[in-house]
C-alpha positions in Angstrom: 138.2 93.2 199.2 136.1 96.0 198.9 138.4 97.4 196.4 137.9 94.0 194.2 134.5 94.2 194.4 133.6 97.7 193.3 136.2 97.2 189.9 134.0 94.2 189.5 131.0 96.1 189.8 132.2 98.5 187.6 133.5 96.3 184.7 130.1 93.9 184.9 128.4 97.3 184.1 130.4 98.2 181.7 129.9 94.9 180.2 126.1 94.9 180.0 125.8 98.3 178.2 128.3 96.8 175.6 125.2 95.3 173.8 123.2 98.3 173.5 126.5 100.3 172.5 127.1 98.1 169.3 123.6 98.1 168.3 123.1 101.8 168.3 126.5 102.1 166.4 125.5 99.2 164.0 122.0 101.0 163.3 124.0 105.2 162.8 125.9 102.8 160.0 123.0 101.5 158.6 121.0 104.5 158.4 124.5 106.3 157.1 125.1 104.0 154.2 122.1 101.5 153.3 120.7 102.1 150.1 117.0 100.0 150.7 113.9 101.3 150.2 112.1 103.4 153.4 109.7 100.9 153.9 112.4 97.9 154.3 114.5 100.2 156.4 111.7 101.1 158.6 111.4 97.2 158.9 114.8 97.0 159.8 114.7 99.8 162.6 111.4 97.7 163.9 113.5 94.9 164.5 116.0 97.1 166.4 113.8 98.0 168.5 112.5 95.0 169.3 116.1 93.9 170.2 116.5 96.9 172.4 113.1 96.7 174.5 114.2 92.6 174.8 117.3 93.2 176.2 115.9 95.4 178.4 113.0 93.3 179.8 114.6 90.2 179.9 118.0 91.2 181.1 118.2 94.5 182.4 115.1 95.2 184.0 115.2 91.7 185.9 118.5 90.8 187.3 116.9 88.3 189.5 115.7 85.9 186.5 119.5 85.7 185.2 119.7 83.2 188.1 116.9 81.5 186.5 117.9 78.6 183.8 114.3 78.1 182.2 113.9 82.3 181.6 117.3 82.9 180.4 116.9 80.1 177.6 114.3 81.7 176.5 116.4 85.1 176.5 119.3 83.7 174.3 116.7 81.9 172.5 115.1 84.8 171.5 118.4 86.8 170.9 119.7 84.2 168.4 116.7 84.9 166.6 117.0 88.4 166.5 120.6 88.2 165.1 119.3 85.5 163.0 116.6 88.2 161.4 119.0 91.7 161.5 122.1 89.8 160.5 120.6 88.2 157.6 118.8 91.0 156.2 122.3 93.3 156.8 125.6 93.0 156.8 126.2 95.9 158.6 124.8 94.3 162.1 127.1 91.4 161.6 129.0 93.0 165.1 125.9 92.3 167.0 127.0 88.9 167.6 129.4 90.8 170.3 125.9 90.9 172.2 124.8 87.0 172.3 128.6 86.0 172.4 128.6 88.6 176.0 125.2 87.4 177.1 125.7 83.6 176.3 128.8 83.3 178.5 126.7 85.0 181.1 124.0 83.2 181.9 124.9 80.0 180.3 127.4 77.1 181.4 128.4 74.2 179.7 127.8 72.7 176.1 125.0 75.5 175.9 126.8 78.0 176.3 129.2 76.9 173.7 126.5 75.6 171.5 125.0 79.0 171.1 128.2 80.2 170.7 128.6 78.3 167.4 125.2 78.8 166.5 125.7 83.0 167.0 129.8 82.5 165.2 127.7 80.5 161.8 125.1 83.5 161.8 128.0 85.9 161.8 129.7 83.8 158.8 126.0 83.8 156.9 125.8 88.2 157.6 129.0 88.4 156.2 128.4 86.7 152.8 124.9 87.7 153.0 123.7 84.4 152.9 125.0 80.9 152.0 127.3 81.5 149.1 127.1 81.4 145.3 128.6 78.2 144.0 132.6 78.8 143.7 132.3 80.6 147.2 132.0 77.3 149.0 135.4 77.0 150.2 136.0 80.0 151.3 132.5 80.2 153.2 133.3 77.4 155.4 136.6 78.5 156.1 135.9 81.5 157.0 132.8 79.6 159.2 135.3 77.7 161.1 137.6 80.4 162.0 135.0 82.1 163.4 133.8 79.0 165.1 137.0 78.1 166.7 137.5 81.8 168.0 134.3 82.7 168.9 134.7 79.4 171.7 138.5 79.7 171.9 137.4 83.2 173.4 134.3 82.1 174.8 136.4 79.5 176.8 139.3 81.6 178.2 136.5 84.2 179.5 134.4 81.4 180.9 137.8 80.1 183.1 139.0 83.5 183.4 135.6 84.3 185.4 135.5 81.2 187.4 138.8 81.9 188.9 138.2 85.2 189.8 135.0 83.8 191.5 137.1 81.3 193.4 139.8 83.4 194.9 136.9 85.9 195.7 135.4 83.0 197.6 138.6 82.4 199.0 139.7 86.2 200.3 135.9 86.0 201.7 136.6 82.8 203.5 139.7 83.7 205.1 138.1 87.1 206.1 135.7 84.9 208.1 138.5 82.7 209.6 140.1 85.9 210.7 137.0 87.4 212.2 137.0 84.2 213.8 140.3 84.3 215.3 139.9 87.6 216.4 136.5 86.7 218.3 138.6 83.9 219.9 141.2 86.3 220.6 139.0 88.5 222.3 137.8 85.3 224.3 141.1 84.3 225.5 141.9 87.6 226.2 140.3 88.0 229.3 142.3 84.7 230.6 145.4 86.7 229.4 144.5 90.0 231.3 143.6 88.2 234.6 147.1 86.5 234.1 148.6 89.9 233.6 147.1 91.8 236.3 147.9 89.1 238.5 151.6 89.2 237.5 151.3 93.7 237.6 149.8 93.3 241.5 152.7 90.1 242.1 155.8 92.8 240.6 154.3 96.2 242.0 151.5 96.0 244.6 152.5 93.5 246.9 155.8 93.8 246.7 154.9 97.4 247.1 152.6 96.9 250.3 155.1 94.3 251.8 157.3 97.3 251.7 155.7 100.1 253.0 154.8 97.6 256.3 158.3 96.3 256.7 159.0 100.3 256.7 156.4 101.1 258.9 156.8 97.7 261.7 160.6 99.0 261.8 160.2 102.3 262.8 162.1 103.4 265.8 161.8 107.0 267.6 165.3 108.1 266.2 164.6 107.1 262.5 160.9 107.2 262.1 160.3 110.4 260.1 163.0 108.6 257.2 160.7 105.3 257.6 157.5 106.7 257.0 159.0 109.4 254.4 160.4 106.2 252.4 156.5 104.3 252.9 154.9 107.5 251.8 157.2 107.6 248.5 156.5 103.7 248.0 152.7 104.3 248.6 152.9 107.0 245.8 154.5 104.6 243.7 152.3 102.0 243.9 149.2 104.1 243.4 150.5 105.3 240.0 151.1 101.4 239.2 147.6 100.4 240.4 146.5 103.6 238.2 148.4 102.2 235.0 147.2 98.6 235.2 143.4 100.2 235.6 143.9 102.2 232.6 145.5 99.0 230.5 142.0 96.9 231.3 140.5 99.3 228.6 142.8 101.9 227.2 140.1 104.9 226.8 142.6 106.8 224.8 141.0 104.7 221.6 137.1 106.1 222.6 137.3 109.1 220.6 141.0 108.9 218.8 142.8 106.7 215.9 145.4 104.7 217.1 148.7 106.9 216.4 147.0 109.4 218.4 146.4 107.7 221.0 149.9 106.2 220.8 151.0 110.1 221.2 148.7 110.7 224.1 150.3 107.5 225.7 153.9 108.7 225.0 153.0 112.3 226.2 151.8 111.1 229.4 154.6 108.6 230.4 157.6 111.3 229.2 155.9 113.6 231.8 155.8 111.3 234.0 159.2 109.9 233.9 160.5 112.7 232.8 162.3 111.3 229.8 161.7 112.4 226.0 159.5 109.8 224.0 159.3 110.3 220.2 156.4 108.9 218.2 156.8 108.3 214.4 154.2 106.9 212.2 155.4 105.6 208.5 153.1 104.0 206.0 149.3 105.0 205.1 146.8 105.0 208.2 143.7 102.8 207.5 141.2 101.6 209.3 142.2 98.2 211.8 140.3 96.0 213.5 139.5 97.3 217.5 141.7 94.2 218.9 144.5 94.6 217.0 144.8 98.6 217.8 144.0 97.7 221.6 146.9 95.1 221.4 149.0 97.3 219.4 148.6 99.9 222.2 148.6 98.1 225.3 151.9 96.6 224.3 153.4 99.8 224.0 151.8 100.7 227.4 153.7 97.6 228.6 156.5 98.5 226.8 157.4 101.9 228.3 156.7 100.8 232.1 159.1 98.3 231.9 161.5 101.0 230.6 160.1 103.2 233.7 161.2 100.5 236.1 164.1 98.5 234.3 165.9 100.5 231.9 167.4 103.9 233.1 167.0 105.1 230.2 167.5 108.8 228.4 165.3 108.6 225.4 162.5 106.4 224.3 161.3 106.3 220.1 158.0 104.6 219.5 157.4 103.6 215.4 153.6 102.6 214.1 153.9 101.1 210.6 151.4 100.6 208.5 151.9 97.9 205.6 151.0 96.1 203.0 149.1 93.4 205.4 150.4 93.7 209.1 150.7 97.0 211.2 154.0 96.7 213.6 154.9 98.8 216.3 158.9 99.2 217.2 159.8 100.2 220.8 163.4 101.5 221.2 165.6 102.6 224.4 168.9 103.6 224.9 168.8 101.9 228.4 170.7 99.2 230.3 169.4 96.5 228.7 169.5 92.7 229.4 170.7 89.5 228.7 167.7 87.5 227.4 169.4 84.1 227.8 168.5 85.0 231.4 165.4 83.7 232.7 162.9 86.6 233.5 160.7 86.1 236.6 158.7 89.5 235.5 155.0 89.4 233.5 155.6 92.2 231.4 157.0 90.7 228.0 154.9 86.9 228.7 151.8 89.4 228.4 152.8 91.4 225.3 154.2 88.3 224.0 150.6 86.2 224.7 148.5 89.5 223.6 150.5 89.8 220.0 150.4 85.7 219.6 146.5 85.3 220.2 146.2 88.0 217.0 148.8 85.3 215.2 151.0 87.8 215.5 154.9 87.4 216.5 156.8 89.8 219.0 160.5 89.9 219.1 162.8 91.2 221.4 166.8 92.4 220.7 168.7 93.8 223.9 172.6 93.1 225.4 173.3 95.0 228.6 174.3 98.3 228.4 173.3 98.5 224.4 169.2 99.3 225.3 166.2 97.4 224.4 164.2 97.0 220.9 160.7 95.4 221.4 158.6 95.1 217.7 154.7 93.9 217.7 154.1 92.4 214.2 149.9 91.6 213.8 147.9 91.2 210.7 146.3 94.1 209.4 
């Protein structure tokens, strides 16, 4: 969008110093080949000016009044005039129509604009003959007069729709902007639903079962086999601190504070291979840009989710983590070369309902390939 607007910015400029280009190429012509006296050539360069120093005050120097229906009549008004005056009394300013034709289709609309358009496309017929015609010129006057006619609006027409279209799907790109800003904002809402549900599910899988554990460890110790039982609790309560750790750190990944998302990805990766003590490799295709904070804290808690159900399902020897950036949606692959499951089975776990309810509330769409023994693929597809 931002791209769309600065070419538009750019070719609207472009499009204003048009007029004073052909004038000040009409006038070097002029001055190059007139043959008129110096006092009707000084005339004529008065008259330029005064078209120079109108443009200016009327149209360049006031962008605000362009909006303005009552000032900008008498703008063209006073343009046709102008043409009218240096046209007549030259044929060599005959291009300057190029100047009402680009103004007219500015800052008028409707049978005005095309009026004035007619009006300007006759002048233009009148420079070039110098005037009405001699007798025997007739015919060929008022040909020429409606070709120029017909074009000049033909033109005038297909500029005027060509304009209101691009105004319409800017309109539109701007309202679904807003719509997605929207969703987002409501995404963010329901997101804290969806993280109470998915903590609730982490303490269900790990902590309680974890704590129920350790006590049933702990009430069964006997003299003979007490050192085992409390060895095996104080493994468990390791465990389960690292897990209370990890669901902590998912509540707000800090690793996004100060880094861009593949880096943060990296830290992630780096942190659970030494950890788990299996290799992770992180690959990043496509060109990095700039994404909107809930879709890279999505996009990162998923694979956060991701590699601790590999850590407590998968067995697995090697983990590969893929960040693509595209044309309009960012997608994140999560591969293992683990056991694997059979998803016609019914899970009773929270990990892939959360990724799958954090991806969906960004309208995104998670999908999920594994057969046991074969590994797991998890991919997180969101808008960009």
């Amino acid at each position: 969008m931002a791209a769309l607007d600065r070419w538009e910015r750019r070719l609207t400029s472009i499009a204003h110093v048009i007029p004073y280009f052909v004038l000040t190429v009409t006038t070097v012509v002029y001055s190059i080949f007139t043959t008129h006296p110096a006092s009707e050539r000084w005339f004529t360069y008065g008259v330029v000016a005064f078209g120079y120093a109108w443009m200016a005050w009327w149209f360049t120097l006031h962008p605000a009044w362009h909006k303005r229906t009552e000032l900008m009549a008498v703008f063209i008004g006073g343009m046709v005039v102008f043409y009218a005056v240096l046209g007549l009394r030259e044929h060599w300013f005959g291009a300057v129509s190029f100047a009402v034709y680009l103004f007219a289709s500015e800052v008028l609309r409707g049978r005005w604009m095309f009026f004035v358009v007619a009006i300007t496309a006759a002048l233009a017929t009148l420079s070039l003959f110098g005037g009405y015609p001699p007798e025997g010129a007739e015919a060929a006057f008022w040909l020429l007069l409606l070709i120029f006619v017909v074009v000049a609006c033909t033109f005038t027409y297909v500029g005027h729709v060509t304009t209101e279209q691009s105004r319409l799907r800017k309109e539109l790109l701007e309202e679904n902007e807003g719509l997605h800003a929207q969703l987002l904002v409501q995404a963010h809402e329901a997101g804290v639903q969806d993280e109470r549900h998915r903590l609730a599910g982490e303490i269900h899988d790990t902590l309680a079962q974890g704590l129920a554990g350790i006590i049933t460890q702990l009430s069964a110790a006997t003299p003979a086999d007490w050192e085992r039982r409390v060895a095996v609790a104080t493994g468990l309560a390791r465990t389960n601190l690292t897990e209370a750790r990890r669901s902590v750190h998912a509540l707000r990944p800090p690793a996004l504070d100060s880094a861009a998302l593949h880096e943060a990805l990296d830290e992630v990766a780096a942190g659970w291979s030494a950890l788990n003590g299996v290799p992770v490799s992180v690959t990043l295709t496509g060109s990095v840009r700039e994404t909107h904070p809930e879709v890279e804290v999505a996009l990162l808690r998923t694979a956060q989710e991701a590699l601790a159900n590999v850590a407590k399902h998968a067995s697995a020897s090697r983990v590969g983590l893929t960040l693509s950036y595209m044309e309009d949606v960012v997608t994140l692959d999560v591969r293992d070369d683990g056991a694997g499951f059979d998803l016609a089975v019914p899970s009773s776990g929270f990990g892939l309902p959360a990724m799958r309810h954090r991806v969906h509330r960004l309208s995104g769409a998670l999908f999920v390939e594994s057969e046991p023994g074969a590994g797991t693929a998890i991919s997180a597809r969101v808008p960009a």
